[in-house]
Kinemage of the C-alpha trace (Angstrom):
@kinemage 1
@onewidth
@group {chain A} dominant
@subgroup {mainchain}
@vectorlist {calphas} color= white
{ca unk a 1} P 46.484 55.609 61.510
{ca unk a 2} L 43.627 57.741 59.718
{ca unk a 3} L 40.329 56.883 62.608
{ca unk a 4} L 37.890 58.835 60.304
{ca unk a 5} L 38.233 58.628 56.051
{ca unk a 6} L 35.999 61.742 56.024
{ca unk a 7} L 35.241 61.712 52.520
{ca unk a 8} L 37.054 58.790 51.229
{ca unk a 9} L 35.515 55.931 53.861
{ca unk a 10} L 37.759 53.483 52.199
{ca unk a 11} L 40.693 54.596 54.382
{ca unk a 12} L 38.754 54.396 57.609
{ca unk a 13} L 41.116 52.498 60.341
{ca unk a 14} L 43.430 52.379 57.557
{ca unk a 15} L 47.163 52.876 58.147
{ca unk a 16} L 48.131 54.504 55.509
{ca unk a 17} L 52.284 55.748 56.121
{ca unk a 18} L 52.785 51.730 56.658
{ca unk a 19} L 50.991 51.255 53.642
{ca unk a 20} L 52.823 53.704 51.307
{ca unk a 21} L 56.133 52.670 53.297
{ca unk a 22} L 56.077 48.617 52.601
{ca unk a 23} L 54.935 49.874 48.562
{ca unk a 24} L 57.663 52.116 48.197
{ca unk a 25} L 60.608 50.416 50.995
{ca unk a 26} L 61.490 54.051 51.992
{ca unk a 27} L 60.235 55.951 55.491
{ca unk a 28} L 56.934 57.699 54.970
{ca unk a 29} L 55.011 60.605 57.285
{ca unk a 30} L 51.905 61.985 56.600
{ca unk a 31} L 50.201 64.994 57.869
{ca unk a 32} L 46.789 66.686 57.659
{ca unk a 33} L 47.150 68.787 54.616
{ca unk a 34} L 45.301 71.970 57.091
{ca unk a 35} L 47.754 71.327 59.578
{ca unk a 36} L 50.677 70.723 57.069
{ca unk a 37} L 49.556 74.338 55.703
{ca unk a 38} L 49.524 75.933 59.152
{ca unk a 39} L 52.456 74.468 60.109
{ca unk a 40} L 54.370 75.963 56.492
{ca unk a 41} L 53.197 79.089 57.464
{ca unk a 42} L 54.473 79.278 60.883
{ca unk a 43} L 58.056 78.187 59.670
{ca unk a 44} L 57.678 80.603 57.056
{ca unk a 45} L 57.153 83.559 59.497
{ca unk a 46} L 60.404 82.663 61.796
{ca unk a 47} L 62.643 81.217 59.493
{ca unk a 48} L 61.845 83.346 55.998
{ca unk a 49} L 60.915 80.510 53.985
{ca unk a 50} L 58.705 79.869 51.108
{ca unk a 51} L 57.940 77.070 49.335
{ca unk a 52} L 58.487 77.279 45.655
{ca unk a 53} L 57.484 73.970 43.888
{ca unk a 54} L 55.613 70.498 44.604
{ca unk a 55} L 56.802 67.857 43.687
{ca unk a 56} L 55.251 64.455 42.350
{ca unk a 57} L 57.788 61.581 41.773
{ca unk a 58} L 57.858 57.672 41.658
{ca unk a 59} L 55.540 57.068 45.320
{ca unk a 60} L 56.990 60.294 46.876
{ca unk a 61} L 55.163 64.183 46.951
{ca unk a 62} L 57.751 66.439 48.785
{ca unk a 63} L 57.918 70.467 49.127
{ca unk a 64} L 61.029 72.495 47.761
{ca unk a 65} L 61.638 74.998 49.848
{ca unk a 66} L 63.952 78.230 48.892
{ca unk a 67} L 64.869 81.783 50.825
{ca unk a 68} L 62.364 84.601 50.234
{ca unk a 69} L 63.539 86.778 47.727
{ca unk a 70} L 63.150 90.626 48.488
């Protein structure tokens, strides 16, 4: 449930994962994209990750991650 649209007031109260989830019939998550960020870069400091490519497909963005090469 997003409480505050910030900048785009049309999603205010808006739930926007069930939204996305009955237009594409698959489960969806979201996540702050500051948090999401914080949250890569934690993972990527104890598990030697890095994320290579975004993705944009058919109602779905996803991360690809791959091992660090050094």
């Amino acid at each position: 449930m997003i409480y505050h649209g910030g900048a785009l007031p049309y999603l205010h109260k808006q739930n926007l994962a069930g939204l996305l989830q009955d237009q594409c019939n698959i489960p969806v998550t979201i996540e702050n994209d500051a948090k999401s960020a914080a949250m890569f870069i934690q993972m990527s400091l104890h598990v030697n990750f890095k994320m290579m490519q975004t993705y944009l497909g058919h109602c779905i963005t996803f991360l690809k991650f791959s091992k660090k090469i050094v």
